[in-house]
C-alpha positions in Angstrom: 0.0 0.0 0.0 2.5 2.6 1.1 4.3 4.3 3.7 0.7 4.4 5.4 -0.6 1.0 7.1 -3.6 -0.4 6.2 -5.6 0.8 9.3 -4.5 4.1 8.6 -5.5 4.2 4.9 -9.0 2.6 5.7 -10.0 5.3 8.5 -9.0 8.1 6.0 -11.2 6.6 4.0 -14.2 6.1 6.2 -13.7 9.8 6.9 -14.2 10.6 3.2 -17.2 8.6 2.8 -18.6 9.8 6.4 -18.1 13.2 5.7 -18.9 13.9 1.7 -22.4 12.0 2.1 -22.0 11.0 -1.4 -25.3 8.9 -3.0 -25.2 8.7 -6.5 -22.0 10.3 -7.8 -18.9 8.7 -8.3 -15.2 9.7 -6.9 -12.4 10.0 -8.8 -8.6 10.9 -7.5 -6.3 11.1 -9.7 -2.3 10.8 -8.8 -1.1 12.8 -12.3 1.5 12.1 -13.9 5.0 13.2 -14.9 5.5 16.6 -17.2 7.9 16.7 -20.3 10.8 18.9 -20.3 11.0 21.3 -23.4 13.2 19.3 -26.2 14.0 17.1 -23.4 13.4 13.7 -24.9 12.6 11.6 -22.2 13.5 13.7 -19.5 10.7 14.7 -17.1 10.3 17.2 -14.4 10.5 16.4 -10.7 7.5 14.3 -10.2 5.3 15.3 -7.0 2.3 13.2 -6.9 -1.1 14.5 -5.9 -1.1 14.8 -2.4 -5.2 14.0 -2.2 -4.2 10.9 -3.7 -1.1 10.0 -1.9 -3.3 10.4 1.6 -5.9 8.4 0.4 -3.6 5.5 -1.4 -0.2 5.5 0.3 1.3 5.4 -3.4 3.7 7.6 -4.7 3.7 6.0 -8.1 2.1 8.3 -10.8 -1.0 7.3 -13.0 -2.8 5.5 -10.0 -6.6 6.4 -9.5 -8.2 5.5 -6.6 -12.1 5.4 -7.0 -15.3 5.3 -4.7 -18.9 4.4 -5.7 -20.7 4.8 -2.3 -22.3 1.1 -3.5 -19.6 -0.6 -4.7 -16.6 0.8 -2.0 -13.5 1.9 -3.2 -11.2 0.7 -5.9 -7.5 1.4 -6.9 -6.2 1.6 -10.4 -2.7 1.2 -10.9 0.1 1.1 -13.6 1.6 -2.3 -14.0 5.2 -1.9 -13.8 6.9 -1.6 -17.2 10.1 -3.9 -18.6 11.1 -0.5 -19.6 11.1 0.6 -15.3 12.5 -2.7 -14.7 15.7 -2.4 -17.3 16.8 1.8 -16.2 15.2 2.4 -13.2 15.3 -1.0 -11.2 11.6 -1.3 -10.2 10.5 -4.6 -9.0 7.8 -4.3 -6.7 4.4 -4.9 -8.7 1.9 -2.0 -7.2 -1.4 -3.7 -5.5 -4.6 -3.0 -7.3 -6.8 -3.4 -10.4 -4.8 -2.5 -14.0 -6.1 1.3 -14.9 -6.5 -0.1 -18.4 -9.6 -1.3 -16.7 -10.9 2.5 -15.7 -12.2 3.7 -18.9 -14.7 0.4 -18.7 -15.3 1.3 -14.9 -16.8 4.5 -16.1 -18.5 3.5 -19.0 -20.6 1.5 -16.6 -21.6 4.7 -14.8 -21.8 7.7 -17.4 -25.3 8.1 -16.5 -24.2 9.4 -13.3 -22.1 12.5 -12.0 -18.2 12.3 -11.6 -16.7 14.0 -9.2 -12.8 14.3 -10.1 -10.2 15.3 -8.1 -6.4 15.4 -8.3 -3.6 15.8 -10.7 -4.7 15.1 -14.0 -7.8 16.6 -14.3 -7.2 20.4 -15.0 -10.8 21.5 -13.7 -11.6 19.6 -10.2 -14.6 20.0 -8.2 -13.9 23.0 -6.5 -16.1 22.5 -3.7 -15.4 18.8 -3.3 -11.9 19.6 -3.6 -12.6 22.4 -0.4 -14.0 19.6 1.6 -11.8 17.0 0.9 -8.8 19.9 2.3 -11.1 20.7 4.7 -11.3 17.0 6.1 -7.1 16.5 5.7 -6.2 19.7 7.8 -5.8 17.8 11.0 -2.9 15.1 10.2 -3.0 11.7 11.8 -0.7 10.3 14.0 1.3 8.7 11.0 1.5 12.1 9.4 2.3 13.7 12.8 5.3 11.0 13.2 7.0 11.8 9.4 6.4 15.3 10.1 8.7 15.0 13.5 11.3 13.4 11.1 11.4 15.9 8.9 11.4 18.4 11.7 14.9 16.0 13.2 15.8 16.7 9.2 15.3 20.4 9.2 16.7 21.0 12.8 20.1 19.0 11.1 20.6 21.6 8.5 19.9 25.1 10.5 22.5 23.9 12.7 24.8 23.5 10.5 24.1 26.8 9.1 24.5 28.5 12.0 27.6 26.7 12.7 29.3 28.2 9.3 27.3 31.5 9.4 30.7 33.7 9.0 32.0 36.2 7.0 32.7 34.7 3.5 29.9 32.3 3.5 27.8 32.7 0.6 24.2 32.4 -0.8 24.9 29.4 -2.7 26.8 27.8 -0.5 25.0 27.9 2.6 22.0 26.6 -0.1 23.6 24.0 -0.7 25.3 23.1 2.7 21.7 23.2 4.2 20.3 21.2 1.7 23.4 18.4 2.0 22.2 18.6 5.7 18.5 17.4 5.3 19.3 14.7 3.5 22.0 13.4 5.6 19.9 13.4 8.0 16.5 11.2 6.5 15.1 13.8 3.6 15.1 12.7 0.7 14.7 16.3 -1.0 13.9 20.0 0.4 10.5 20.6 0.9 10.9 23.6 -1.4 13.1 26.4 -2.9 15.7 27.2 -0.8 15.5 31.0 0.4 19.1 32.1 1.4 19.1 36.3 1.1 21.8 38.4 2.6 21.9 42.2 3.4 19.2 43.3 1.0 18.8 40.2 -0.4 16.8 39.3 2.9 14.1 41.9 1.9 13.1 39.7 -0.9 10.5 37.3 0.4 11.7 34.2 -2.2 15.4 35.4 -3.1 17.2 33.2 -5.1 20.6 32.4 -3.7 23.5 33.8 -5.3 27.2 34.8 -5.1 27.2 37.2 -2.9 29.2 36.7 0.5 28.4 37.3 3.6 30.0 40.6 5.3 30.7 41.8 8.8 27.5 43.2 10.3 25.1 41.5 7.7 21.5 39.6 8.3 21.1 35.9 6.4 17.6 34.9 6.2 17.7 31.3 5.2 14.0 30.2 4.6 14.4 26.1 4.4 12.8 23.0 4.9 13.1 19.2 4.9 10.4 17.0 3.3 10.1 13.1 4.2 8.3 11.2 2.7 6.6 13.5 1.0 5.7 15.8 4.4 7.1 19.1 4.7 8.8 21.3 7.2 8.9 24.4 6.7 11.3 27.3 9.0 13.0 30.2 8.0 16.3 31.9 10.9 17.5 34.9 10.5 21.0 34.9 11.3 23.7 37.3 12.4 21.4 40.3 13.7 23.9 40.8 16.7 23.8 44.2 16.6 22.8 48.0 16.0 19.3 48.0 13.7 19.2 44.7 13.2 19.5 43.7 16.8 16.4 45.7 17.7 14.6 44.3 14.6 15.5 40.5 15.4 13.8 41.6 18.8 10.2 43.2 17.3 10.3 39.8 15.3 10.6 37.6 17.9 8.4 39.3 20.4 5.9 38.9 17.2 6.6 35.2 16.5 6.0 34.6 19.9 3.0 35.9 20.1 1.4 34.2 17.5 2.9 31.0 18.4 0.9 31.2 22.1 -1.8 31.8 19.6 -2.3 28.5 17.8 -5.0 27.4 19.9 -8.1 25.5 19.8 -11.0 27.9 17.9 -8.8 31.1 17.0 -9.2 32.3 14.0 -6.5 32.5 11.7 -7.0 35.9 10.5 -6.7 36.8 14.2 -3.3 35.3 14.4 -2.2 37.4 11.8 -3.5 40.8 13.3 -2.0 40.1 16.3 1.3 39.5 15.1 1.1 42.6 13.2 0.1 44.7 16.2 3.2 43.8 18.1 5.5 44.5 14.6 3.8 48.4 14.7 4.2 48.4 18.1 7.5 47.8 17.5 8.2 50.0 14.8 6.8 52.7 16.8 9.3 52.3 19.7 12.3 52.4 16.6 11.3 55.5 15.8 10.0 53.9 12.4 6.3 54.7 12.8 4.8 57.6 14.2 1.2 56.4 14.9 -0.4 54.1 16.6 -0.3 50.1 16.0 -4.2 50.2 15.9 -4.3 52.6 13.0 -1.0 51.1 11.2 -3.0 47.5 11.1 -5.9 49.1 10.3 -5.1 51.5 7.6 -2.9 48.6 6.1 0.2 50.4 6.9 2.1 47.5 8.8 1.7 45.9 5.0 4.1 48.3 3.8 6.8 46.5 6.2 4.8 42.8 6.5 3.2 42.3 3.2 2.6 38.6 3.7 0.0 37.0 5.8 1.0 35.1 9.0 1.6 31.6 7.4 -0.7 28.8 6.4 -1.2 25.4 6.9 1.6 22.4 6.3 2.0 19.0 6.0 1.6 17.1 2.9 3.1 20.0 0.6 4.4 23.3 1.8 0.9 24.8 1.4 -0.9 21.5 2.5 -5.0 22.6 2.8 -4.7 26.2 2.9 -7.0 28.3 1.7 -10.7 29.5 3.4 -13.4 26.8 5.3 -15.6 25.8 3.0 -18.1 28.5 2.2 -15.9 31.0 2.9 -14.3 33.5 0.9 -10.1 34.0 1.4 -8.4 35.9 4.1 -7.4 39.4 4.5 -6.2 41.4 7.3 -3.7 44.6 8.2 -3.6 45.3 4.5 -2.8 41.7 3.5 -4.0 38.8 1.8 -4.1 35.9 4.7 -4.1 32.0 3.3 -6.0 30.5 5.2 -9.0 32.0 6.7 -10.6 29.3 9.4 -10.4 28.5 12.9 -8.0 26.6 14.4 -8.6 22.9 15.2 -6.4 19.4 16.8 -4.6 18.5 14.5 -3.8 21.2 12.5 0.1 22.3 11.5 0.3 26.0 11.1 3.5 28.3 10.0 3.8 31.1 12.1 6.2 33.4 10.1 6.2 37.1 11.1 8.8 38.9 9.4 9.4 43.1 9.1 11.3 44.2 5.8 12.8 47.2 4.4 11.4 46.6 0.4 12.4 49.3 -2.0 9.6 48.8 -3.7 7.4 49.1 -1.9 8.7 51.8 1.2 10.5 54.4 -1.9 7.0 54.1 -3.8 5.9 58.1 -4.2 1.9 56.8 -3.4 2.9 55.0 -0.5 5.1 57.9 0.4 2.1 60.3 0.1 -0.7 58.3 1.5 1.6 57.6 4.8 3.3 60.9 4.8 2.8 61.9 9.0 2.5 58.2 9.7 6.1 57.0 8.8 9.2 58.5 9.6 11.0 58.5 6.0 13.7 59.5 7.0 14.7 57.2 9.3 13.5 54.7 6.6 15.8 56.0 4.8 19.1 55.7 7.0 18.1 52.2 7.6 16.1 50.8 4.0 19.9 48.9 3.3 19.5 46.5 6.3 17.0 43.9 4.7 14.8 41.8 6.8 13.7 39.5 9.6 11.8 36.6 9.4 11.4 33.9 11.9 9.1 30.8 11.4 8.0 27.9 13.6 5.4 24.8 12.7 2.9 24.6 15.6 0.8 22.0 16.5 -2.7 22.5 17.2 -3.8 20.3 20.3 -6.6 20.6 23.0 -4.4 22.4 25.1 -1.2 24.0 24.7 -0.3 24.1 21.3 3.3 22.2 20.4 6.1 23.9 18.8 7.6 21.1 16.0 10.1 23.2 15.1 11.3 23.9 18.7 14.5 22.7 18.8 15.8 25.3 15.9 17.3 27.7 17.9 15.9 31.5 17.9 
């Protein structure tokens, strides 16, 4: 079957059935399959299968479909393996289920009745199925929780060694890929996603690129990186070397705000709530840096703390980097303090939220004449000015939603 065990797999399943109430219609999730490279002969991208799939299968292998009929249960198609996979790629393990050859028949007995498809070959799902389905994976089982805590051992690996080698010299690139190395000596088998490593004003763009450039006396490195296991994702971004001067006092706003949100991830809050609250303490600080010269209330409210947090709070993680983000079903997306939020629900057991406050000096956005104009008495330019060269903070932790206290996975990354 998979990673999964069987008595995993089945209760997924009887949540599905339990909680869509299908009658009629029929189920379809598909696992997609792998995309072409341009002139690239039989070179593919990365394959990532569908993650709605994977939870509901345990298979990683692409052109599976798993199928319900609420009167006939569920059934798996799968690709027999190939002599082709067998000869350059080594596969001998036969994959357990009916041959998908055998789908288009399966259907045919049913095209009187509606199809509900989901997944990753189907380019227009059922967007409200597809909302409940996310809705009904948000809180992760205790074999999701367990890979998740191994990719959290993973992660922890590689922002130690970072901070170990955080010097002057170190560059971009390197700590990319010294990071990287890390997860996977240490259980990943690949990041969870693109590596963020930005330094000076690098750090001020929110998914830099790493390059060249080396790290100097006096400089901030945000490194934005995550281990994935088994498909599951950490995901924690560390600011390092903000020792001193500006950058000190902006590690400390940050971290007072990351804090806050972390004590946050509770039972019933509401996401969007998370956010605002994180952004109150970012104003708040501002204000005492001589930054802002109003209030928090009226910088979150006007949508001025956007000018210096333009990203919401974080989202949900787990099976992807974004697992089941998004609104509750019925419910149109988040926004808040001037910013779109991605998830806009309460918080529930179960759930794995980012909590990534960050404050940035963006020349785009803070040397913008409108923004200048509309904010004119409520920012202190000039002292925007004298420090706009110092970058950004961000800080990011994966909580744990529980029926009490809520647990920090990412806890052992030090802040």
């Amino acid at each position: 079957m998979g990673m999964f065990s069987a008595e995993a797999i089945s209760a997924r399943r009887k949540r599905v059935e339990a909680h869509l109430g299908l009658s009629d219609q029929v189920l379809i999730v598909d696992a997609g399959l792998p995309i072409g490279q341009p002139s690239g002969m039989d070179q593919t991208y990365d394959y990532r299968v569908h993650a709605d799939y994977y939870w509901l299968t345990g298979s990683r292998r692409p052109g599976g479909v798993i199928a319900y009929d609420p009167g006939a249960g569920w059934t798996h198609f799968v690709v027999p393996v190939t002599e082709a996979e067998r000869v350059w790629e080594g596969v001998t393990v036969e994959p357990v289920g009916e041959d998908v050859e055998l789908l288009a028949g399966y259907l045919k007995e049913r095209e009187s009745r509606k199809v509900i498809r989901l997944g990753g070959s189907d380019p227009k799902p059922t967007r409200e199925f597809e909302a409940e389905l996310w809705h009904l994976r948000r809180p992760k089982d205790s074999e999701e929780l367990a890979v998740m805590r191994q990719a959290a051992i993973a992660t922890a690996a590689g922002h130690a060694k970072i901070a170990e080698i955080c010097k002057p010299g170190l560059s971009e690139r390197r700590a990319m890929i010294e990071i990287e190395a890390e997860f996977m000596r240490n259980g990943s088998e690949r990041p969870g996603y693109n590596t963020t490593v930005g330094i000076g004003s690098d750090a001020a763009v929110l998914h830099f690129t790493p390059t060249a450039r080396e790290l100097k006396e006096g400089d901030v490195m945000l490194v934005d990186a995550g281990a994935s296991v088994d498909g599951y994702i950490i995901d924690v971004t560390r600011t390092y070397g903000a020792h001193s001067g500006f950058a000190k006092d902006l590690y400390g706003v940050v971290l007072a705000s990351i804090l806050k949100g972390n004590s946050l991830c509770r039972k019933g809050v509401e996401w969007v709530d998370v956010h605002y609250a994180c952004c109150e303490v970012i104003a708040d600080g501002l204000r005492g840096l001589g930054i802002l010269n109003c209030s928090a209330e009226i910088a979150c409210e006007s949508g001025l703390i956007a000018l210096f947090m333009p990203h919401g709070i974080g989202h949900a993680v787990g099976l992807g980097v974004r697992d089941c983000s998004g609104p509750y079903p019925g419910r149109e997306s988040g926004f808040s303090c001037g910013a779109g939020v991605r998830c806009n629900f309460p918080l529930e057991p179960g759930y794995v939220m980012t909590v990534e406050p960050g404050c940035y000096f963006m020349p785009p956005l803070l040397n913008k004449p409108a923004n200048r104009s509309k904010f004119a008495g409520e920012v202190n330019w000039s002292r925007v000015d004298e420090v706009i060269s110092v970058g950004g903070v961000r800080l990011e932790d994966n909580m744990l939603v529980t029926e009490g206290d809520p647990e920090n996975l990412t806890g052992a990354i030090p802040k």
